[in-house]
C-alpha positions in Angstrom: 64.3 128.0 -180.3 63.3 131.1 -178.1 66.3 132.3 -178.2 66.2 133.2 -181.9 63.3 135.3 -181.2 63.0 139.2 -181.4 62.4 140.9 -178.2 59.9 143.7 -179.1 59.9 147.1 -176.6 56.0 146.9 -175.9 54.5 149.8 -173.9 53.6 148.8 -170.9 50.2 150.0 -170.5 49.4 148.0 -173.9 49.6 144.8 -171.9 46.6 142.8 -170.6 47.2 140.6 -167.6 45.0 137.7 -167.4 45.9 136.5 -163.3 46.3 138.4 -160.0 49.8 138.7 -158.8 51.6 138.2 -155.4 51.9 142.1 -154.0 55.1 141.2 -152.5 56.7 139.6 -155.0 56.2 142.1 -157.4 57.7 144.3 -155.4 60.3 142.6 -154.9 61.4 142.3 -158.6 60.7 146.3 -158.7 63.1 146.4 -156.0 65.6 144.3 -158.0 65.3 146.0 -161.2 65.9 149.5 -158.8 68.9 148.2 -157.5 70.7 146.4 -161.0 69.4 149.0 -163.3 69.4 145.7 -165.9 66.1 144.2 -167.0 67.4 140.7 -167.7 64.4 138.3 -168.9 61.2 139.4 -171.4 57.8 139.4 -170.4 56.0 136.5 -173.1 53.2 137.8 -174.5 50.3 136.3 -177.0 51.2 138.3 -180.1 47.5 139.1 -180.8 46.0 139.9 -178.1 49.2 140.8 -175.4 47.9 139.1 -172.8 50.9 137.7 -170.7 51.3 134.1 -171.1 54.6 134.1 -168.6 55.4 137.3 -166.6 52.6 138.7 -164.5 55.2 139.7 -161.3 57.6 141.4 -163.6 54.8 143.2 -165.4 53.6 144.3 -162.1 57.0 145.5 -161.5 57.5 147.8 -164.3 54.3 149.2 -163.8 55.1 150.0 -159.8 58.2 151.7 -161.4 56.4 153.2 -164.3 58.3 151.7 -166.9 56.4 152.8 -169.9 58.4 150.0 -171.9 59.1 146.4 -171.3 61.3 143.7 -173.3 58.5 140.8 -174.4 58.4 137.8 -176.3 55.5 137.5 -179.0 54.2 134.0 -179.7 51.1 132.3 -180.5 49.2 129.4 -179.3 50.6 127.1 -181.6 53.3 127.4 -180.4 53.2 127.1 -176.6 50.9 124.4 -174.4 48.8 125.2 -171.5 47.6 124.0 -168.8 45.5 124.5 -165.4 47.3 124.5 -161.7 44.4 125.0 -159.7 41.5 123.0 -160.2 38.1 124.5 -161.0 39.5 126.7 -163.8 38.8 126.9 -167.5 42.1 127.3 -168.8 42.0 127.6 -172.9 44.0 130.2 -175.4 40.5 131.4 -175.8 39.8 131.9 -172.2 43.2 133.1 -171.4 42.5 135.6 -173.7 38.9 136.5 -173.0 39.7 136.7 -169.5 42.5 139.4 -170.5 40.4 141.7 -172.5 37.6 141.4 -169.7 40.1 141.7 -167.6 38.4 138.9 -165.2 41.8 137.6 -163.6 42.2 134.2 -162.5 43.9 133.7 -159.1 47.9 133.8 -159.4 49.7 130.8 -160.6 46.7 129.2 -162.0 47.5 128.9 -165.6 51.0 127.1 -166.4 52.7 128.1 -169.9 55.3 125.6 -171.7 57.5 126.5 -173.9 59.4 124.8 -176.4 63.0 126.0 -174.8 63.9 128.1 -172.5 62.9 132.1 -172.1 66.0 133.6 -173.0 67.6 136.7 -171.5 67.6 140.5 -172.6 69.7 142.3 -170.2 68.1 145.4 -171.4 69.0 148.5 -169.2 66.1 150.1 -167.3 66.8 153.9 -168.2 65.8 152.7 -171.5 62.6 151.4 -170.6 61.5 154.9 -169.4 59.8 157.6 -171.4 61.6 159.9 -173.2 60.1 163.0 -171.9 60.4 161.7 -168.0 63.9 159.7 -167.9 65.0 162.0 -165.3 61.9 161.6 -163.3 62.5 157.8 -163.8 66.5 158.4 -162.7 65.4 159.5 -159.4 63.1 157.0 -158.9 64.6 154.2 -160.2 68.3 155.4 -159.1 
């Protein structure tokens, strides 16, 4: 069960995308996580590599707000199934991961992650995400 699962603070510049994202929608999370303060569900991540297997938007988000950590999930292959959304698309572990390091995104939404249970929540406060050095930059910013 996911749940069970350490969430691991992973910097956030540590973490390779593998799709595009939606601009807006990224934004609007960034804009969410401004006005809660609370960072409520972890970004899953491939624990070799860290390429996102569910998360893109809210990675996005952290990085428009210059988190410099994020709450993840690491898991492996083995333990999650994937599939394709868009046809066309070579959608593998291996080429999720290549892709990531190469960093040759597919279009958003085109890979489709399953889990064995639902993602859980962190409800991890956002000031905590931020860099020693520049939380009160990242008050007045995020605040």
């Amino acid at each position: 069960m996911l749940c069970a699962l350490p969430v691991h603070f992973v910097r956030s510049d540590a973490i390779l995308p593998n799709e595009c994202h939606y601009p807006e929608h990224a934004a609007s999370l960034a804009e969410t996580l401004r006005r809660e303060q609370l960072w409520r569900i972890p970004i899953v991540l491939e624990c070799n590599s860290l390429a996102v297997m569910d998360g893109h938007h809210r990675l996005q988000a952290a990085l428009q707000l210059k988190l410099a950590y994020v709450p993840c999930l690491l898991l492996g292959y083995g333990d999650v199934e994937v599939i394709a959304t868009r046809e066309g698309y070579l959608v593998t572990p291996q080429e999720i991961v290549r892709r990531a390091r190469a960093q040759d995104l597919y279009p958003p939404k085109t890979t489709r992650h399953r889990f064995p249970s639902a993602l859980p929540t962190c409800n991890v406060s956002v000031w905590l995400l931020c860099r020693r050095s520049n939380r009160g930059q990242c008050d007045s910013r995020i605040g």
